[in-house]
N, C-alpha and C positions, 0 to 999 in steps of 0.2 A: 713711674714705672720704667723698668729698664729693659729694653728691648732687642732682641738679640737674632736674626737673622742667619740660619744653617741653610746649605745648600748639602742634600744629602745623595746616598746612591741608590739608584734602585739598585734592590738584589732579590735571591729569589725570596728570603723573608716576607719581604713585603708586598710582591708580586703574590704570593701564594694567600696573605690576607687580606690584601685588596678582590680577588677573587672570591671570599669566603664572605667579605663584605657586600659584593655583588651579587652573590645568591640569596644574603639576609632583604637588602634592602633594594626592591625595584625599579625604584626612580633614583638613584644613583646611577652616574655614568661613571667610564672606568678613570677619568683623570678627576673626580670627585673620590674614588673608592683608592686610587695610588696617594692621592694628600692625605687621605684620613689614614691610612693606614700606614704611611708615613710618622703620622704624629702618633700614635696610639705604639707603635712597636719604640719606636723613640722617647715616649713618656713627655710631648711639647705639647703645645697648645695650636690651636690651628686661630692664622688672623685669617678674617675672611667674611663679606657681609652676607653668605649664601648662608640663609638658616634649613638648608637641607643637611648641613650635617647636625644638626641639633638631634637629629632623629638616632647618629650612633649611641651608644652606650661608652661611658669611659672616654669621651671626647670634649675634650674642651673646645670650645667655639670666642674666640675675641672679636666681635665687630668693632673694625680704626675708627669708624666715625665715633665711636666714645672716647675715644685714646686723649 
């Protein structure tokens, strides 16, 4: 698997659906609602062993400890 690492910008894209995320979903904090929403406007996959975002729609979740 080839793995590829972006360091991206916030803007207000994804400031405005990270908030839209935070309305959907209660138990989302807001640096849980700026990564997902990060990955979901950019079309990536999120690494990450927290299965709270399992709960987006349209979000891909990689846990590294399978990698």
């Amino acid at each position: 698997m080839d793995i590829k690492i972006k360091i991206l910008d916030l803007n207000s894209k994804v400031f405005n659906h990270s908030n839209k995320l935070l309305k959907q979903h209660n138990n989302l904090t807001i640096f849980d609602a700026i990564h997902a929403a990060f990955c979901l406007i950019n079309k990536e996959k999120l690494l990450s062993t927290d299965h709270i975002f399992d709960i987006i729609d349209n979000l891909e979740r990689i846990d590294p400890r399978g990698l």
